[in-house]
TIVO-2410 file (N, C-alpha, C; in nm, 3 decimals):
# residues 128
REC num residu      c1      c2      c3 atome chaine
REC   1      X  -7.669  -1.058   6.428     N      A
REC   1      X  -7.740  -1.011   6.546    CA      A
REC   1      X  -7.739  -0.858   6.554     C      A
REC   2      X  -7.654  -0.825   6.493     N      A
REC   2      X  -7.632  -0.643   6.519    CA      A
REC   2      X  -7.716  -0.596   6.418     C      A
REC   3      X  -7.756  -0.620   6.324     N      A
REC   3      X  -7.883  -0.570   6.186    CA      A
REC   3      X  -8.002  -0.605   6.292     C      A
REC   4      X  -7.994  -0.679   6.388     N      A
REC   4      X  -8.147  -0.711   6.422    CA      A
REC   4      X  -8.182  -0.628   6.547     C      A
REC   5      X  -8.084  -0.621   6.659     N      A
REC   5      X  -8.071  -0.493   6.730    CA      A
REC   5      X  -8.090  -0.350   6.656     C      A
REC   6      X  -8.035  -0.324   6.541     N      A
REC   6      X  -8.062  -0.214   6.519    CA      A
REC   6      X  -8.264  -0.230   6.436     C      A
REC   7      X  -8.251  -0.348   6.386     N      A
REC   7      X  -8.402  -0.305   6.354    CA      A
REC   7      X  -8.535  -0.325   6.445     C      A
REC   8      X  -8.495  -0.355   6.586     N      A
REC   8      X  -8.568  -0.364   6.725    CA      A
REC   8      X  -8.588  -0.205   6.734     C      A
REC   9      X  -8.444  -0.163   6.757     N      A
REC   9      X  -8.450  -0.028   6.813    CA      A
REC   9      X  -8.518   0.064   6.699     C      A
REC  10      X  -8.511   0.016   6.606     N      A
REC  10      X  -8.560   0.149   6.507    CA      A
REC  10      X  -8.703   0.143   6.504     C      A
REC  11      X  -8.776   0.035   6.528     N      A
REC  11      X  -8.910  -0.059   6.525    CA      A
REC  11      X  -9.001   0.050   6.691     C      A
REC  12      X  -8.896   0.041   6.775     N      A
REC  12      X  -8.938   0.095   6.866    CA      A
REC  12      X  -8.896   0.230   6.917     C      A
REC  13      X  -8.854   0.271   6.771     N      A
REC  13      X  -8.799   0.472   6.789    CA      A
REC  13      X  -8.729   0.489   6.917     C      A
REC  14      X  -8.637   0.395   6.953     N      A
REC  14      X  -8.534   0.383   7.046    CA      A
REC  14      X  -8.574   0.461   7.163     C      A
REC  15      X  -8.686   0.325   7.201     N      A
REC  15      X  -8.747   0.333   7.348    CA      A
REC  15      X  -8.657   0.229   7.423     C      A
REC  16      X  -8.617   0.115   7.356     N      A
REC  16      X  -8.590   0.001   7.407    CA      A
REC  16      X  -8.486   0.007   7.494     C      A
REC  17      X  -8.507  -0.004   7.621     N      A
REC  17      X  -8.324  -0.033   7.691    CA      A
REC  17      X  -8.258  -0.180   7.678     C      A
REC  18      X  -8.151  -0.213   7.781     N      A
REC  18      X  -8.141  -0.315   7.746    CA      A
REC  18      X  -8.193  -0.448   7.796     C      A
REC  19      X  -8.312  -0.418   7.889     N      A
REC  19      X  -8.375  -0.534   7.898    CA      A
REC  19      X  -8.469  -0.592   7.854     C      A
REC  20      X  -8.576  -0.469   7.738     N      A
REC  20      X  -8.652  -0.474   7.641    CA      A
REC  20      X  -8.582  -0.573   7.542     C      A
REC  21      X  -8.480  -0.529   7.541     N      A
REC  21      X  -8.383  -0.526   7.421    CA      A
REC  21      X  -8.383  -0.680   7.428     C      A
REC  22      X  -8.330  -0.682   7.513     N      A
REC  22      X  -8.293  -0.869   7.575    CA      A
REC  22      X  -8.416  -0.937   7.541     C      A
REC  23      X  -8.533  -0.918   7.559     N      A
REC  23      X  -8.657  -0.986   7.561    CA      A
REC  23      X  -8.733  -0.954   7.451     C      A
REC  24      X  -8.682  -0.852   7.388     N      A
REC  24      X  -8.750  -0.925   7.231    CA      A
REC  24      X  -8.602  -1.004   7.126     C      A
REC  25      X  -8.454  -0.980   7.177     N      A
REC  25      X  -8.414  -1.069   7.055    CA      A
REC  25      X  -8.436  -1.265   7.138     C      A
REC  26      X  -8.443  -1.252   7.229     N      A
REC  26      X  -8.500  -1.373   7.267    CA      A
REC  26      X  -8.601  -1.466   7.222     C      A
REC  27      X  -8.712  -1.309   7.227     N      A
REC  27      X  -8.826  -1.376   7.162    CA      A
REC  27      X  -8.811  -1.383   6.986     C      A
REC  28      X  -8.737  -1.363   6.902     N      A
REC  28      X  -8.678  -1.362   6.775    CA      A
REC  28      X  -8.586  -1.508   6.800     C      A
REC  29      X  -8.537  -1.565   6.900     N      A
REC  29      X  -8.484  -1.702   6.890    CA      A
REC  29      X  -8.324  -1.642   6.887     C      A
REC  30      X  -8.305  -1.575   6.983     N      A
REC  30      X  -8.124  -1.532   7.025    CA      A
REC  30      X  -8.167  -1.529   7.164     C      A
REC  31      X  -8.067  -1.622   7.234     N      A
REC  31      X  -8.090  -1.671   7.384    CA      A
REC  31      X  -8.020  -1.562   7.421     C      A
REC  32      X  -8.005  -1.439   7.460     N      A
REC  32      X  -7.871  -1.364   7.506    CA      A
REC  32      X  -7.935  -1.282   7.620     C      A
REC  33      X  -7.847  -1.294   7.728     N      A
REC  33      X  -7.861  -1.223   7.885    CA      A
REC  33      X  -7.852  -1.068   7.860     C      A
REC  34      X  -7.898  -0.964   7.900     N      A
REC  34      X  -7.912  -0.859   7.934    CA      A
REC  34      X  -7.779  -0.788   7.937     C      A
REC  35      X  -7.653  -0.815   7.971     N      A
REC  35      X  -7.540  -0.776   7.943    CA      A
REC  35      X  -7.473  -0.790   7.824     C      A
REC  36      X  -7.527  -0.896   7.741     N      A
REC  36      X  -7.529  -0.979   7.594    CA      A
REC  36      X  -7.584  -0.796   7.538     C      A
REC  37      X  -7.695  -0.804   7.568     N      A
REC  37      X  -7.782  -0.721   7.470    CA      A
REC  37      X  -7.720  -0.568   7.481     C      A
REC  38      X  -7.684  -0.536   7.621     N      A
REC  38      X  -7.615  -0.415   7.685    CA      A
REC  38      X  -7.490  -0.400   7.545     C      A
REC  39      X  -7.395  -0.499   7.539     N      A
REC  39      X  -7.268  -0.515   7.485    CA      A
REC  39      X  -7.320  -0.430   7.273     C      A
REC  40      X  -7.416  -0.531   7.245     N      A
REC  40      X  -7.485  -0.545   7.129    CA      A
REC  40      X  -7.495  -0.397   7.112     C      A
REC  41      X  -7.585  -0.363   7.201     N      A
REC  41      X  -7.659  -0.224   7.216    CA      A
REC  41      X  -7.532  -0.130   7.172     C      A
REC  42      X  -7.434  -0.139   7.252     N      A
REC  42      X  -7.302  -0.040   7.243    CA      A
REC  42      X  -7.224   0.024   7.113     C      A
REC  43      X  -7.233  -0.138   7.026     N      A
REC  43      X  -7.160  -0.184   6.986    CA      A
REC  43      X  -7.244  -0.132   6.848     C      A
REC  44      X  -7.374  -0.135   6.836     N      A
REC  44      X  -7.446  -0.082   6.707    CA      A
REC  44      X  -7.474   0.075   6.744     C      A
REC  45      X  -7.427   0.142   6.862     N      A
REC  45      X  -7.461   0.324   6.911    CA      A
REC  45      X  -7.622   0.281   6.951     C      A
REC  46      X  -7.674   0.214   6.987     N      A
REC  46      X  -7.829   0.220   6.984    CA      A
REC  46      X  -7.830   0.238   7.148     C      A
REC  47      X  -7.920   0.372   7.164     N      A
REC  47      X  -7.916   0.402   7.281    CA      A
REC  47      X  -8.088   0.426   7.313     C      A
REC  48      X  -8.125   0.395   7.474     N      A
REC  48      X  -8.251   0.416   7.481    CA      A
REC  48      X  -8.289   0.576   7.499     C      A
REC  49      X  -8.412   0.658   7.419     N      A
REC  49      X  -8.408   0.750   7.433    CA      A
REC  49      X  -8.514   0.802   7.535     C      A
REC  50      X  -8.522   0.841   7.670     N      A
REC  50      X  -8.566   0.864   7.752    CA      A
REC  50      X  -8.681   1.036   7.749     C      A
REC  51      X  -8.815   1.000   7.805     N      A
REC  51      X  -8.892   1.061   7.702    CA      A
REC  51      X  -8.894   1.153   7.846     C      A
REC  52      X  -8.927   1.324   7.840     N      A
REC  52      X  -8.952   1.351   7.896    CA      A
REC  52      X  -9.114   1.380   7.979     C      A
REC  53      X  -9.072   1.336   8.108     N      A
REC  53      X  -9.229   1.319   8.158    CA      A
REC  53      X  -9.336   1.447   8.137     C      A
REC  54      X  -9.465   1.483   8.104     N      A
REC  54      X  -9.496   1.608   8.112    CA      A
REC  54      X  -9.636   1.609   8.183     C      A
REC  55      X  -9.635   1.686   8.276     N      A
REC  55      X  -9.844   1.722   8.354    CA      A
REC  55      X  -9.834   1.819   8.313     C      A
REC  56      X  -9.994   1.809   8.264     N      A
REC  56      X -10.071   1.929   8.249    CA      A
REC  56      X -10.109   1.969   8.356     C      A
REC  57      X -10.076   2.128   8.377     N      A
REC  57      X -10.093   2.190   8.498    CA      A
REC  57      X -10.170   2.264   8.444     C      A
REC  58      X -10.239   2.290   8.350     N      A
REC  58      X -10.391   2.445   8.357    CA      A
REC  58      X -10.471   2.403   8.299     C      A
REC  59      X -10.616   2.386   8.341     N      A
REC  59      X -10.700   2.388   8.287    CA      A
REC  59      X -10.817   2.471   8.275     C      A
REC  60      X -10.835   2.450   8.127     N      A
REC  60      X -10.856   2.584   8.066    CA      A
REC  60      X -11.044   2.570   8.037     C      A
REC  61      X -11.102   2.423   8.081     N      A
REC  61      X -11.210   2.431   8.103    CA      A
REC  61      X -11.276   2.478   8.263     C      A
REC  62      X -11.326   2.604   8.274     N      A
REC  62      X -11.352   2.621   8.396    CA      A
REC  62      X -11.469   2.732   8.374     C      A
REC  63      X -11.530   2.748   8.477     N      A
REC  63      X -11.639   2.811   8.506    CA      A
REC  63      X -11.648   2.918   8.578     C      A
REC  64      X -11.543   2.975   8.586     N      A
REC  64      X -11.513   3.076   8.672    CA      A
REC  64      X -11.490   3.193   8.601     C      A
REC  65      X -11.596   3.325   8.639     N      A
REC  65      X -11.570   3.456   8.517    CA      A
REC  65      X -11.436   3.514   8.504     C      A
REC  66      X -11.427   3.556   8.381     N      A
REC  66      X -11.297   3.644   8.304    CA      A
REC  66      X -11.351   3.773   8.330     C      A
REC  67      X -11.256   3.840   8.417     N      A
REC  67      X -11.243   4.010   8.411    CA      A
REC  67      X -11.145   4.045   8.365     C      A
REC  68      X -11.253   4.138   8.324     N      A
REC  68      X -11.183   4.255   8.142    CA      A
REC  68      X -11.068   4.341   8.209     C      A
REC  69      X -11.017   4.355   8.152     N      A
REC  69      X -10.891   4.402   8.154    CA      A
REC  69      X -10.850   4.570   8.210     C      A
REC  70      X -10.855   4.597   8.332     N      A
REC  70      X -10.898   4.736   8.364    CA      A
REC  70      X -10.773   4.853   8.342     C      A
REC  71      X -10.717   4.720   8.397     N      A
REC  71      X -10.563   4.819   8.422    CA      A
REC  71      X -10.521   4.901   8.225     C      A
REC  72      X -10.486   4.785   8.163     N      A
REC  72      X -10.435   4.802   7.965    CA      A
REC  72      X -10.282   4.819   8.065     C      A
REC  73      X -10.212   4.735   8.081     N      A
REC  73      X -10.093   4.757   8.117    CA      A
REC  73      X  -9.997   4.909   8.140     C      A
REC  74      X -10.135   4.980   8.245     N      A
REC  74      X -10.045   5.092   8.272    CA      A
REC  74      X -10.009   5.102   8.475     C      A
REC  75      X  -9.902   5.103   8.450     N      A
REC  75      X  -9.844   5.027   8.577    CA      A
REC  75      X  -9.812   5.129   8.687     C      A
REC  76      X  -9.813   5.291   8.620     N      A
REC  76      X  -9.780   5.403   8.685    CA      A
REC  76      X  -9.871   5.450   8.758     C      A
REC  77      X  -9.913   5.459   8.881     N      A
REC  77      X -10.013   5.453   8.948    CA      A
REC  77      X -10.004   5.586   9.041     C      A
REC  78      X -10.043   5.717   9.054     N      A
REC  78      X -10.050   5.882   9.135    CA      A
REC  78      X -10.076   5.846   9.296     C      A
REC  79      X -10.214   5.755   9.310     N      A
REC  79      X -10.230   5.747   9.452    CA      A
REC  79      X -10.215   5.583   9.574     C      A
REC  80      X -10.194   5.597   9.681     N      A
REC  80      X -10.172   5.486   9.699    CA      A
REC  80      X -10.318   5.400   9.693     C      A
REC  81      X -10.341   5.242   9.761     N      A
REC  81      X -10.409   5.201   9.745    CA      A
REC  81      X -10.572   5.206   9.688     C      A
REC  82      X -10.499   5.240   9.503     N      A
REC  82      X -10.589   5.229   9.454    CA      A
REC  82      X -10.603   5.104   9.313     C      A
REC  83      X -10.474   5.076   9.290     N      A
REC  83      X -10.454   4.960   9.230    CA      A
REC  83      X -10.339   4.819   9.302     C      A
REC  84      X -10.407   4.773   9.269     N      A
REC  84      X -10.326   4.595   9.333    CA      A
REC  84      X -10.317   4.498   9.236     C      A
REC  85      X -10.192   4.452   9.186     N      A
REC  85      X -10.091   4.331   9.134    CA      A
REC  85      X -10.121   4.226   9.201     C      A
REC  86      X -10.055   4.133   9.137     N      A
REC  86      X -10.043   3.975   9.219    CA      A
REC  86      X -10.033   3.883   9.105     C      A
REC  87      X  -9.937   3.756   9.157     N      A
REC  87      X  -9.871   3.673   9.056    CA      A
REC  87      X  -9.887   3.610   9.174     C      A
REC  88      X  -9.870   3.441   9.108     N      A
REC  88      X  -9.837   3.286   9.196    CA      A
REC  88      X  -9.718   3.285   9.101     C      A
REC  89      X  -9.677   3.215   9.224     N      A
REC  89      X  -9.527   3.139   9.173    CA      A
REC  89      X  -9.504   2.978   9.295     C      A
REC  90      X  -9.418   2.930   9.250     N      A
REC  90      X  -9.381   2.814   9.310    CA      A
REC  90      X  -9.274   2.817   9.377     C      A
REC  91      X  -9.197   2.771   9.457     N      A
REC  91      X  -9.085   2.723   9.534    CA      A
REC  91      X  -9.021   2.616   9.560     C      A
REC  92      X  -8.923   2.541   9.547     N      A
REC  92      X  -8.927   2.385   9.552    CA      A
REC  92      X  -8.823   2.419   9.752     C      A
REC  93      X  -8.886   2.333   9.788     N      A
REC  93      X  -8.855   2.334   9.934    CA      A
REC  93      X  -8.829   2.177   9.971     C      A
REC  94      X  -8.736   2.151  10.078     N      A
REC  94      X  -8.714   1.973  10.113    CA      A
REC  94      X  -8.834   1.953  10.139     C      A
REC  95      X  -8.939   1.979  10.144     N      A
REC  95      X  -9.088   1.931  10.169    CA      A
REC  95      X  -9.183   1.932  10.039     C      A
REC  96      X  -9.133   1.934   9.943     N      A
REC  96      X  -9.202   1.984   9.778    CA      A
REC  96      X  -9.219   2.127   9.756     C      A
REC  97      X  -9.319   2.127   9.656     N      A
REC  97      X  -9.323   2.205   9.615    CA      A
REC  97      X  -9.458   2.304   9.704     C      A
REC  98      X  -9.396   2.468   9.743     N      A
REC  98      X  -9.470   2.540   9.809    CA      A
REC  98      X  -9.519   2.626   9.663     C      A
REC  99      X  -9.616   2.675   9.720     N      A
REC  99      X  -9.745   2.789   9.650    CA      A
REC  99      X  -9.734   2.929   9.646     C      A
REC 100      X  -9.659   2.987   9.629     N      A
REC 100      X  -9.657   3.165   9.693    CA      A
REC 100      X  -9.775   3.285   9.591     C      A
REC 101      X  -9.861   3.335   9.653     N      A
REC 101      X  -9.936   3.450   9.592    CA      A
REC 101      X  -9.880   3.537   9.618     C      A
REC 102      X  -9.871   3.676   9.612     N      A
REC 102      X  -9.807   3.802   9.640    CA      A
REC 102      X  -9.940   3.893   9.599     C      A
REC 103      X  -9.972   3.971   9.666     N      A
REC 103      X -10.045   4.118   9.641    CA      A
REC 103      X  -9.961   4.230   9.706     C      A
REC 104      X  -9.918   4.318   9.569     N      A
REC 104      X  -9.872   4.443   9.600    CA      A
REC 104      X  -9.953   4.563   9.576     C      A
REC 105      X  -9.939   4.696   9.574     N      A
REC 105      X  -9.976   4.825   9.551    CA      A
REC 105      X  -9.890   4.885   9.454     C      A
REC 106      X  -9.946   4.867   9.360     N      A
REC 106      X  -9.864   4.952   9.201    CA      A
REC 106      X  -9.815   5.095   9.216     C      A
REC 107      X  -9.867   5.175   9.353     N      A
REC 107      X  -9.834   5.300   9.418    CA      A
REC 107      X  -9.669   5.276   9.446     C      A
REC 108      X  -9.680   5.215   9.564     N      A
REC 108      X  -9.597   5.217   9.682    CA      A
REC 108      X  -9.499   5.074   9.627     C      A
REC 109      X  -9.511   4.964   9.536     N      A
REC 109      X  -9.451   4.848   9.505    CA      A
REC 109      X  -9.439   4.782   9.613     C      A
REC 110      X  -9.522   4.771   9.741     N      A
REC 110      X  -9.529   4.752   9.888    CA      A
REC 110      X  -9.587   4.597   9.888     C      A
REC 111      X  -9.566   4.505   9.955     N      A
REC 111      X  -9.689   4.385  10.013    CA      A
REC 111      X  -9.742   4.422  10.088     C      A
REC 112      X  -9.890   4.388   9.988     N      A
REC 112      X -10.011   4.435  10.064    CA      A
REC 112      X -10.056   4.293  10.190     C      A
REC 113      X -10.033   4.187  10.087     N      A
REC 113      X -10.063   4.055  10.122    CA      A
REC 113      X -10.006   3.944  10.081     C      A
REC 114      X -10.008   3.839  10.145     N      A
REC 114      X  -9.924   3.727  10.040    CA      A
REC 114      X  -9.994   3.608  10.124     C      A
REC 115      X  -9.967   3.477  10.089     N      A
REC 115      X -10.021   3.335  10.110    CA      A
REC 115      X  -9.994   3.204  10.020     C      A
REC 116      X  -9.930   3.137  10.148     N      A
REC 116      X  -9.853   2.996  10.099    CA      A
REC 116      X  -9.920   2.843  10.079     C      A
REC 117      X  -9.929   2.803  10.023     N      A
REC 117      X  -9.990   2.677  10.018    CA      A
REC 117      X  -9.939   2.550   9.969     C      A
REC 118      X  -9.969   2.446  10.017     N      A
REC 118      X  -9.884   2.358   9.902    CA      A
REC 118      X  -9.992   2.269   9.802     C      A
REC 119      X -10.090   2.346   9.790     N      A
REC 119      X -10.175   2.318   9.665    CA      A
REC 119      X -10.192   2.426   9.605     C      A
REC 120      X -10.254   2.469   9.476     N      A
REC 120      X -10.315   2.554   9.447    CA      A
REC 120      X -10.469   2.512   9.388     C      A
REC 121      X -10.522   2.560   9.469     N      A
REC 121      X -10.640   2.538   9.454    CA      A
REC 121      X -10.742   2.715   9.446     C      A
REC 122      X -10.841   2.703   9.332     N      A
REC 122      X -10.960   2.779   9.299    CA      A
REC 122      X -11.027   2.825   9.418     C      A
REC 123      X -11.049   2.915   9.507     N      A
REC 123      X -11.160   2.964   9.565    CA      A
REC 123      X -11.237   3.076   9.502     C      A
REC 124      X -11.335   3.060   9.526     N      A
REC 124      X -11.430   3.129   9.464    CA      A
REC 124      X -11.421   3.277   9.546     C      A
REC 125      X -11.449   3.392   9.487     N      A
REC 125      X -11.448   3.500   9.526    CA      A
REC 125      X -11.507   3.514   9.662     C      A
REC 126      X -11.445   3.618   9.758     N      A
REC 126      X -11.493   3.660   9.879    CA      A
REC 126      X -11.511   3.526   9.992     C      A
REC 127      X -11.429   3.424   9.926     N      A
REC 127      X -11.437   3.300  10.030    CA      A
REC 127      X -11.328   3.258  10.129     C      A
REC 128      X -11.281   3.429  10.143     N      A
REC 128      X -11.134   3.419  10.235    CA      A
REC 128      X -11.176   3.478  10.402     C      A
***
């Protein structure tokens, strides 16, 4: 029984836990309960390997124009409000996950503006 546990698990690149586990050596004709298979499992190191979940969060088909690059990463700025920054970032809060924008002044390193959301969603220019 332990050659056949291990060739379940290898069959299924050790997805199987042990109730998979249980229900295919069953279906192979080994009557054995879920603690049976748990024990088995232990007993050959065969462990289930738990996949990590992943969303795609950007999408990169969109219709919305690309502006060229004005600044060239020079960040030292003589007068005030004449250049403005801004990054999103996230927050995890007992209510999920919040949205934070930030607009500063590359002058003064000041908030100019900021705004929270708990989506992030596309608006189209000048639709504030």
């Amino acid at each position: 029984m332990l050659e056949c546990v291990k060739k379940i698990a290898a069959a299924s690149d050790d997805t199987y836990g042990s109730r998979r586990m249980k229900c295919a050596m069953n279906g192979l004709g080994y009557p054995i309960s879920r603690n049976k298979a748990r024990k088995l499992m232990r007993e050959t190191c065969v462990q289930a390997r738990h996949r990590k979940k992943y969303k795609v969060t950007t999408n990169s088909n969109y219709k919305q124009p690309v502006f060229e690059n004005l600044l060239q990463r020079q960040f030292d700025v003589a007068k005030p409000n004449q250049v403005y920054a801004s990054d999103v970032t996230y927050i995890w809060t007992q209510e999920g996950w919040l949205y934070l924008a930030v607009v500063i002044d590359l002058c003064s390193r000041k908030v100019v503006g900021w705004s929270m959301s708990t989506r992030m969603k596309a608006q189209p220019f000048g639709a504030y």
